[in-house]
C-alpha positions as CSV (number, residue, x, y, z in Angstrom):
1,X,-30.1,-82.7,15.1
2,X,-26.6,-83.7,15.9
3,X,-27.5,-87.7,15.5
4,X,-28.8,-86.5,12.2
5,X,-25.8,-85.0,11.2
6,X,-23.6,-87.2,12.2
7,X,-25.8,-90.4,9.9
8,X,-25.5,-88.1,6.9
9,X,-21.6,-87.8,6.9
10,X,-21.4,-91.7,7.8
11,X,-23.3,-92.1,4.8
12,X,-21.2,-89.8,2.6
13,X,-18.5,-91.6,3.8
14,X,-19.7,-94.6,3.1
15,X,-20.0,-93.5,-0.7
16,X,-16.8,-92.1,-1.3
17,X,-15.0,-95.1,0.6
18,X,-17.5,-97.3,-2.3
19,X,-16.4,-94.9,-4.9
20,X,-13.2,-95.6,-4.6
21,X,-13.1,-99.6,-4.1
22,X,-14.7,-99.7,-7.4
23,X,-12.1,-97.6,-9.0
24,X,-9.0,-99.4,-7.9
25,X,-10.8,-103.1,-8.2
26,X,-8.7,-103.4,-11.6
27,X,-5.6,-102.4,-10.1
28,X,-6.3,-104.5,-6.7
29,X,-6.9,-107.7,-9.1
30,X,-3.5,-106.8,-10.8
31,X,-1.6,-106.8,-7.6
32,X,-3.1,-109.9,-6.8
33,X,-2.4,-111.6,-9.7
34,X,1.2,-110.5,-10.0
35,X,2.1,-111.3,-6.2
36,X,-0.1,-114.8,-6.5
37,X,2.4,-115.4,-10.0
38,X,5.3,-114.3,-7.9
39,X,4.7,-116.4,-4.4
40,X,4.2,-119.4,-6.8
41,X,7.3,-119.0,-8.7
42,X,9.6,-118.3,-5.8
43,X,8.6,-121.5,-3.8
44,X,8.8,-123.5,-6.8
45,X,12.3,-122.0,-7.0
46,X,13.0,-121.6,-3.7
47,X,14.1,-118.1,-3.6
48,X,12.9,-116.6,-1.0
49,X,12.9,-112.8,0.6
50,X,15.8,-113.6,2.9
51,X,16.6,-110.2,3.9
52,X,14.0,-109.8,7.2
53,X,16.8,-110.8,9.7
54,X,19.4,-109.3,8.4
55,X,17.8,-105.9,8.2
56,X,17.2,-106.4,12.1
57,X,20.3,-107.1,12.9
58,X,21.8,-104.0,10.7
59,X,19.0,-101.9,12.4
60,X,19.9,-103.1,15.7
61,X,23.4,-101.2,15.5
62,X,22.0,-98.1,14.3
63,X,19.6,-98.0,17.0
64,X,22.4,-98.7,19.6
65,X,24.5,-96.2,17.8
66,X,27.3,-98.9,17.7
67,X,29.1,-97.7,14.4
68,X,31.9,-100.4,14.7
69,X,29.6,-103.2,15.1
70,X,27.7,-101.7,12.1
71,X,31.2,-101.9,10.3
72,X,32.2,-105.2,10.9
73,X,28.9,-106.4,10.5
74,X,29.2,-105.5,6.5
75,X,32.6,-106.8,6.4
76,X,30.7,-110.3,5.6
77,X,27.4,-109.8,4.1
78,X,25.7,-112.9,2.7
79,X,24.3,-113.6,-0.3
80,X,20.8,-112.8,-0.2
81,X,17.9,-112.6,-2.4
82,X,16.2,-109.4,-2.6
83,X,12.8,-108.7,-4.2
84,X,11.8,-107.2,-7.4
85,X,10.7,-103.1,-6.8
86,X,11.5,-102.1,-10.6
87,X,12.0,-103.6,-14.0
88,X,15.1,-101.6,-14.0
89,X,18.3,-102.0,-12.4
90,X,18.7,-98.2,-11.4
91,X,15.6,-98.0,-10.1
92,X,15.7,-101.1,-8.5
93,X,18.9,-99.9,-6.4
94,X,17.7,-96.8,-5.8
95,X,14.3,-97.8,-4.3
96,X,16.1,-100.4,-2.2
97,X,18.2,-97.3,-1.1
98,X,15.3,-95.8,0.3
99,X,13.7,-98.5,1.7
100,X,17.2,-98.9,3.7
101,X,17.0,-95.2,4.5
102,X,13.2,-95.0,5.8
103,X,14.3,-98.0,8.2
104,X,17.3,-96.3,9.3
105,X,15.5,-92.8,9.9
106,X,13.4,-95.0,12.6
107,X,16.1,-97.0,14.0
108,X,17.9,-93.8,14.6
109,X,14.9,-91.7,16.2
110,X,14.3,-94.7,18.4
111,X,17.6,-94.9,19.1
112,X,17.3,-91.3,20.6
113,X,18.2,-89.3,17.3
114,X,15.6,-86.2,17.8
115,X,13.0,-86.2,14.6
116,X,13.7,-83.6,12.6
117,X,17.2,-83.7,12.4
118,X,16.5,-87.8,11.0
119,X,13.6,-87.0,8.3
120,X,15.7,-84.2,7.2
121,X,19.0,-86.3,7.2
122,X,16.6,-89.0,5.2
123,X,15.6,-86.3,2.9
124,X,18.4,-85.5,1.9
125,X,20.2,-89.1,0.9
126,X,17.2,-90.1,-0.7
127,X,17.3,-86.5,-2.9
128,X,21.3,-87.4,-3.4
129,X,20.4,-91.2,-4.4
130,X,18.0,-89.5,-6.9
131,X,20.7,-88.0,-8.6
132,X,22.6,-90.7,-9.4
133,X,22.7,-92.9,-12.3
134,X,24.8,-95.7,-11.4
135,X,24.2,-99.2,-9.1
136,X,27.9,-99.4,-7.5
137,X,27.8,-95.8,-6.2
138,X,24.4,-96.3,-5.2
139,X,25.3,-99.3,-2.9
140,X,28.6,-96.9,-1.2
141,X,25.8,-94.3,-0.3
142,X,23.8,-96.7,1.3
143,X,27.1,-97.8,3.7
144,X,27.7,-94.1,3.8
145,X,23.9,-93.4,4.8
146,X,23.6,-96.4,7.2
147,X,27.1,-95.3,9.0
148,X,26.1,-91.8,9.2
149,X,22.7,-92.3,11.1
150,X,24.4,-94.7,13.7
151,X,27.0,-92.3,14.4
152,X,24.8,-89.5,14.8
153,X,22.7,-91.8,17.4
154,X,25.9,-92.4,19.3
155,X,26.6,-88.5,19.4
156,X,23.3,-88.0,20.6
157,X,23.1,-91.3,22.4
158,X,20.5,-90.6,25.4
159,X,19.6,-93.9,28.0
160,X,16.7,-95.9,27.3
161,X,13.2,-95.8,29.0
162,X,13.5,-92.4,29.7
163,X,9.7,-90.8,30.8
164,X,7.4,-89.2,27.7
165,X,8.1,-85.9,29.4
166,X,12.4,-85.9,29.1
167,X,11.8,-87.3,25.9
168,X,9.5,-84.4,24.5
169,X,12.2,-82.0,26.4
170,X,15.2,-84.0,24.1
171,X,13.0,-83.3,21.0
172,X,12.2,-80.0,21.7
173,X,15.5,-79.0,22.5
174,X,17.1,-80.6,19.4
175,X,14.4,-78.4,17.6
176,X,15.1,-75.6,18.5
177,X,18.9,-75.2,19.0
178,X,19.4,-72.2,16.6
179,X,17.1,-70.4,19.4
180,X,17.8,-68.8,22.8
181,X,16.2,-71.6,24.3
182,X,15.4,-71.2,28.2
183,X,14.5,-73.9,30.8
184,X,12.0,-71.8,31.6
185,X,10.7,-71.6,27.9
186,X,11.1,-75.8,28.0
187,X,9.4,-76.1,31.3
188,X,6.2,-73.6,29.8
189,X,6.3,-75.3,27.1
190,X,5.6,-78.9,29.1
191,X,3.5,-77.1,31.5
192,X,5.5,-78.0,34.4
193,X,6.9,-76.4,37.3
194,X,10.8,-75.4,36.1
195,X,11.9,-76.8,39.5
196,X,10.3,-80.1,39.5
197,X,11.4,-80.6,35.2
198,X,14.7,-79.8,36.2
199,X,15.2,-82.5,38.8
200,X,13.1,-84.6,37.1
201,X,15.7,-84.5,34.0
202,X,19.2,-84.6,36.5
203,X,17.6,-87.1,37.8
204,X,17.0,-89.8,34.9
205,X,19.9,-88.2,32.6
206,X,22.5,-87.6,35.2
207,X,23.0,-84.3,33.8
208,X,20.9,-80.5,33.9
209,X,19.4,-79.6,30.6
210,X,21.4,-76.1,30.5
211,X,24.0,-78.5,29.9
212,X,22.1,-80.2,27.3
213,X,21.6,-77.8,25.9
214,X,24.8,-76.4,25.3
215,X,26.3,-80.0,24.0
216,X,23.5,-79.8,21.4
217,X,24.4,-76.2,20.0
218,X,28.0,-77.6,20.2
219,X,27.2,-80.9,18.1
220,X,25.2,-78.5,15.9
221,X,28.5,-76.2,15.4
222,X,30.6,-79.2,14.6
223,X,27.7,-80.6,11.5
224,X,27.7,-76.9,10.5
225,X,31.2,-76.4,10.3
226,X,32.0,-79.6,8.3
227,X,28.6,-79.3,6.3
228,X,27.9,-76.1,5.5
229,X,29.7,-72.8,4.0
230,X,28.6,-70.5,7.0
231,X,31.5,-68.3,8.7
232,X,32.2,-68.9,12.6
233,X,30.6,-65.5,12.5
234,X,27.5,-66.8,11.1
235,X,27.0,-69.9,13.0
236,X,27.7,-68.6,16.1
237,X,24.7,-66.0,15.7
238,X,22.7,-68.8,13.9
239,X,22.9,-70.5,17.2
240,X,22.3,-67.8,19.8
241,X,25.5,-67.8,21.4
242,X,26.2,-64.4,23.3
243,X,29.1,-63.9,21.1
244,X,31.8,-65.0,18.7
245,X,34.0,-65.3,21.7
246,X,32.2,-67.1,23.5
247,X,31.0,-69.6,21.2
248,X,35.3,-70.0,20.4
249,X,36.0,-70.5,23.9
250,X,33.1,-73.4,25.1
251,X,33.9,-74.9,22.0
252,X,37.6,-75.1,22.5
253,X,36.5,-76.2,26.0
254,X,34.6,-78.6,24.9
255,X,36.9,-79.9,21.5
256,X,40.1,-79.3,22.6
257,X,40.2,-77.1,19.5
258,X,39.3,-74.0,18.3
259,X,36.1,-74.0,15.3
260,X,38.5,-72.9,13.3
261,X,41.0,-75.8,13.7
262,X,38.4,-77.7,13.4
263,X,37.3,-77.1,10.1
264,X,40.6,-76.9,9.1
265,X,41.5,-80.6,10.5
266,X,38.2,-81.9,8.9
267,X,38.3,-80.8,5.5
């Protein structure tokens, strides 16, 4: 019965997946045509995508978090020839934008950025780039967007070859920051002993994840208070601290300034 199942949705399958061949043949032979015209033209002319290495060299610094290396690595940008994505120049530079931006969202979460906080950082340039209508302040938002990632890698900067489990912990953590977040909640969470996660993360990180976790409602704070229109009030409850207090005096610890000299010296 089960065998007999399983044929008849192969078979379904089979016919949708046929279905739908046949509907895009017309546009498959149109994408072939174009990109056969196109490769034939550019060799003839010799202008060729030229862009491969210099994205990995770019991507490289964001991954590493290196922000002045990213800086004086744009300081002398060759010429380079770029392929066609619209028949409009707008659109061109804005698709290139997020092209850039979807390669520097994974630079940055390989580089130890945790997930959410780059697909929403992502979201949000590409939404901005939407909203502009001209090339040259499209090209400053992608030095803007590029700079931003790598310095939020080196903020959150965490060693390489770390074990899947610390990994998942960094993630999880960076998640769920606005929460009272427990080691023992963590440790559930993994299904792991709290004990053996605990040494298990001193160990490869050099530091306990209480601590962690504490620098990342901190670095949270700081984004809030140079981002957002939330009170001290409001971000200090946002992010569990026990009180307003509290929150002013671990970040003064940590800042050497009070949230509210820092928002004041930022904006």
């Amino acid at each position: 019965m089960s065998k007999g199942i399983n044929t008849n949705i192969r078979e379904m399958v089979d016919t949708i997946y046929k279905e739908i061949e046949k509907n895009n043949e017309s546009t498959k032979q149109r994408i072939g045509k174009h990109h056969s015209d196109e490769l034939v033209e550019r060799k003839e002319n010799e202008r060729f995508h030229d862009t491969y290495f210099f994205e990995q060299k770019m991507l490289s610094f964001v991954e590493k978090g290196d922000v002045e290396g990213l800086k004086n690595f744009f300081s002398n940008i060759p010429n380079m020839s770029a392929g066609q994505v619209s028949y409009d120049s707008l659109r061109q530079a804005q698709n290139i934008f997020i092209a850039n931006t979807t390669l520097a969202t994974r630079a940055a979460i390989a580089g130890g950025l945790d997930i959410e906080t780059a697909y929403q950082l992502s979201d949000s340039y590409i939404l901005e780039v939407e909203r502009m209508s001209d090339t040259m302040t499209i090209n400053t938002l992608n030095f803007t967007c590029l700079i931003d990632f790598t310095k939020r890698v080196s903020e959150a900067r965490i060693p390489m070859g770390m074990s899947r489990e610390i990994y998942t912990v960094i993630q999880y953590i960076g998640n769920h920051v606005n929460s009272n977040i427990s080691v023992e909640e963590i440790a559930e969470h993994l299904h792991m002993d709290r004990s053996t996660l605990s040494k298990k993360f001193k160990r490869e990180l050099g530091f306990n994840i209480s601590s962690y976790i504490m620098r990342r409602k901190l670095e949270e704070a700081k984004s809030l208070l140079l981002n957002s229109d939330k009170t001290i009030s409001e971000i200090s409850e946002y992010l569990c601290f026990s009180s307003q207090s509290y929150f002013q005096n671990v970040f003064k610890a940590k800042y050497g300034m009070t949230p509210k000299e820092f928002r004041k010296n930022n904006n």
